[in-house]
N, C-alpha and C positions, 0 to 999 in steps of 0.2 A: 786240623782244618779250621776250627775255632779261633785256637794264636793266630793260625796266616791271614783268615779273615780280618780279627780283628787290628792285624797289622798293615794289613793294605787300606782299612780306612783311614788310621789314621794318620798315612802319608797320603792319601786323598784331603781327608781335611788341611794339614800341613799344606799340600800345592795350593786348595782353594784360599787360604789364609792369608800366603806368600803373593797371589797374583792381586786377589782382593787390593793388595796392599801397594802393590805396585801401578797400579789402574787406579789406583787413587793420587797417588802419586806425582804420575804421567797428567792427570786430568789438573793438579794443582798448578804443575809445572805450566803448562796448555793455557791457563787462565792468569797465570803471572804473563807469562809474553804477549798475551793478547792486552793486557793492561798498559806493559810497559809502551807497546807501539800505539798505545791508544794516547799516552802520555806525551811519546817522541811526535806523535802527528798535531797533540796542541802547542808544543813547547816548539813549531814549525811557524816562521815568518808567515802574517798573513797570506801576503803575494802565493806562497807555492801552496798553500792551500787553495787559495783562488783560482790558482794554475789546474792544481787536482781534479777541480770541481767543474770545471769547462769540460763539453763534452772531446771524446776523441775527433770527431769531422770538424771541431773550430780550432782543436791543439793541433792536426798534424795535418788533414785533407785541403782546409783552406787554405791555410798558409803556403802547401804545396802548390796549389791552383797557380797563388800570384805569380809563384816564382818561374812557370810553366807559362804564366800571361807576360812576364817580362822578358822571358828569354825568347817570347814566340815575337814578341814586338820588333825586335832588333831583327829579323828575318823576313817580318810584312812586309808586305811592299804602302807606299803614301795612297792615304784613301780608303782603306780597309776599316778603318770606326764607321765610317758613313757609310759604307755598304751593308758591312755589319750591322746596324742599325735600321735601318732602311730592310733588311732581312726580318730583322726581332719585327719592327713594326706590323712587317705582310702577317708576319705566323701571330700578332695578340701580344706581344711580349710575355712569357712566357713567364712567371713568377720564378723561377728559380736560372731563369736565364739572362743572361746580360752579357755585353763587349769583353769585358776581360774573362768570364767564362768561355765561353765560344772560342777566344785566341789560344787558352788552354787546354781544353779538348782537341783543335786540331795541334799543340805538341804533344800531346800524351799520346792524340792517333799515330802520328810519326813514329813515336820511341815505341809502340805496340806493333805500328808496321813491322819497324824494323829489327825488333826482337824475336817478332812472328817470321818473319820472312826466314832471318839467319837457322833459327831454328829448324821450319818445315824443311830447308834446303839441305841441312847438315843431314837431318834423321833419314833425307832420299837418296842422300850421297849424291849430289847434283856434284858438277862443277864451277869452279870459280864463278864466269859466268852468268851462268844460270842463277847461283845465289845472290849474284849482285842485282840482277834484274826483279827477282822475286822479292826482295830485298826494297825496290826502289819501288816497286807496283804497289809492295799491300802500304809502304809510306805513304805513297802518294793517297791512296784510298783511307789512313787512315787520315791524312790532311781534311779531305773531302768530305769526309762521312759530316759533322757535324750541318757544311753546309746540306748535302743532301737530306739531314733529320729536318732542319728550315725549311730548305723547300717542300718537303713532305706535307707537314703542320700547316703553311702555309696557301698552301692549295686546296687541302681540305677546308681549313678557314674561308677561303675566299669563293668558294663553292657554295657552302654553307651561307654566308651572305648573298650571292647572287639569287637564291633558291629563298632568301627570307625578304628581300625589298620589296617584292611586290602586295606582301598579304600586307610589309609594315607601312609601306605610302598608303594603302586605301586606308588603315588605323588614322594614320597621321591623317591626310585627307577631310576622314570625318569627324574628326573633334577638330578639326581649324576650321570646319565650316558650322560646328556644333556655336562655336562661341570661344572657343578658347585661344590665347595667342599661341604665336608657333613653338617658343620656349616650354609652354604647361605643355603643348599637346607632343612636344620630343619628349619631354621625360615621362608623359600617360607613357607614350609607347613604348620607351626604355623600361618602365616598372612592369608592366605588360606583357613584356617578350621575352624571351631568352634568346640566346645565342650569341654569334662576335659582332652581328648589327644591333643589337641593344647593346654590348659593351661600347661601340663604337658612339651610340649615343650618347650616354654616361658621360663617355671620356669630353662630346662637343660641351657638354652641360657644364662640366668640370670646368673646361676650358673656358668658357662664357663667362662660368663667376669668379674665376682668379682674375679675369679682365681684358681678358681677350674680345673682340669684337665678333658679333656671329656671324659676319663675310668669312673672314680669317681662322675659326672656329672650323667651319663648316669647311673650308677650301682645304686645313690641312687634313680631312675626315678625305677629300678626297682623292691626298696625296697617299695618305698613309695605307693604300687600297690598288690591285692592279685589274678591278673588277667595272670592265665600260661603264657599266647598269650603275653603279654607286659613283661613278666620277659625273656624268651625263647627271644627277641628281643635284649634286655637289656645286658644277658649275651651273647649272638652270636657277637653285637657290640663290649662287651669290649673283648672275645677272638679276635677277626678281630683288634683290636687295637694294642693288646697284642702281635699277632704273626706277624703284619705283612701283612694279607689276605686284598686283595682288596676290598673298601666296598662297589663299585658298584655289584659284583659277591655275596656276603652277604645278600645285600638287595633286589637283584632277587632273590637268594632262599627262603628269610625270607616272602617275598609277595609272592610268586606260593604256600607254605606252607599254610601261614594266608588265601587264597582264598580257598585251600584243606579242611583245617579246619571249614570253614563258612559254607562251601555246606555239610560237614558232620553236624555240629550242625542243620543246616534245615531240613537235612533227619531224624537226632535224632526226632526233634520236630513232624514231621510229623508220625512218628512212634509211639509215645505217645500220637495222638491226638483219638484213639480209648481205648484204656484205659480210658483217661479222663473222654471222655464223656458216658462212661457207667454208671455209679452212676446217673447221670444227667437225661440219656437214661431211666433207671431202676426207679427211684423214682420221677420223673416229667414228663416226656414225656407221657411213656406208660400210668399212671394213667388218664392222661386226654385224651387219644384216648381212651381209657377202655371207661371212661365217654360220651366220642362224642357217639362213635358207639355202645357199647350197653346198654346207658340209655335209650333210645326210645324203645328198643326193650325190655328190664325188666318191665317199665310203661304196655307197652301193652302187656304182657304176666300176670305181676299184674291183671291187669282191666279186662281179659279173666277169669282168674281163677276165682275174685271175683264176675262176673257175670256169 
């Protein structure tokens, strides 16, 4: 027992010796190819280094964009930058959105549509048909989609302003009658406020000091807008420019107006809210007081009859 003992250690030691040795090995070898590809990546033209070093969405997403904005171009119909544009405008321009994005998006909806479409129809076993139509619907929708996210953005934005002019003309208001000219008393109020009518001021301010005139400043504040309440502002400022009228006298009508207005769209609102909730009233409400109050009493008029 002693010899076998002592003989299974020492092919225990022997395996520990042998692996030792080869984990050492392995680990040398490990640390040579990490050197040599450390060597092959300097001894690499600058350019493909600088290639490397660019993230993946500027090496392979943008690039794919253009060529989805150039192939979508040849398919637009004349007019589509300026729509498009006039879109961006309503929604704020959106920091990571612009013309050859949006053209790209709706060919990627396309090639989404119609890879989506082919697919769900194959997997239903539809017919010819039916997959060409299913085929051409979610295209078409996925064309669309981009405009419908615009219009989305955009109606919130322009909501959001309609809802913020009135508090920002009595601001504006009282610092043009405090003493200040209209230029200080737009940017008090743009530094003041938040939301897309203080961007919107910003952007007249901006406009003013690359050289633009505050008529023209101000008129395109009221183009790039589809909100009455900020046009009705817009053109009042540049007639009051125009003629001459004083625009502290301007801007107290234009804010006793916009407060007129607000308290009328409330009363609107509150006037619509029985309408509304009739359908609501009619197909969810009553059915389930039907159900409270007289299921107990059908049960036990059941259970009477049947006994």
């Amino acid at each position: 027992m002693v010899l076998a003992g002592g003989l299974v250690a020492i092919f225990v030691a022997l395996a520990l010796i042998i692996a030792t040795a080869l984990a050492g090995a392995a680990e040398k070898q490990q640390v040579s190819r990490s050197l040599a590809a450390i060597r092959a990546f300097e001894a690499t033209p600058g350019g493909l280094r600088k290639e490397a070093d660019v993230p993946f969405a500027d090496r392979v997403l943008l690039p794919s964009m253009q060529r989805l904005a150039r192939i979508g171009r040849r398919f637009t119909p004349a007019g589509l930058d300026e729509r498009v544009r006039h879109r961006l405008d309503l929604a704020g321009n959106p920091p990571t959105w612009d013309v050859e994005r949006v053209i790209a998006f709706k060919m990627l909806g396309v090639i989404v549509g119609l890879a989506g479409g082919l697919l769900v129809a194959l997997a239903l076993g539809a017919n010819v048909l039916t997959i060409f139509g299913l085929a051409v619907a979610l295209a078409a929708a996925g064309y669309f989609a981009p405009d419908v996210a615009l219009l989305e953005i955009s109606q919130r934005r322009q909501q959001q302003m309609q809802k913020d002019l009135p508090d920002a003309l009595d601001m504006l208001s009282i610092t043009v009658e405090a003493g200040l000219a209209f230029n200080a008393a737009l940017a008090q109020v743009a530094r003041n406020t938040e939301g897309p009518l203080a961007d919107e001021f910003f952007r007249v301010l901006q406009e003013m000091q690359l050289g633009k005139g505050r008529s023209e400043a101000i008129r395109a504040l009221g183009e790039r807008t589809n909100v009455p309440e900020v046009r009705g502002f817009a053109n009042a400022m540049v007639q009051a420019d125009a003629f001459g009228v004083p625009v502290a006298n301007v801007l107290r009508v234009q804010a006793k107006e916009q407060r007129v207005k607000r308290s009328q769209r409330a009363e609107e609102k509150a006037q619509k809210v029985p309408v509304k909730i009739l359908f609501p009233l009619i197909f969810c409400i009553m059915p389930s007081l039907f159900i409270v109050i007289l299921g107990p009493a059908a049960i036990t008029i059941y259970h009477n009859l049947i006994h």
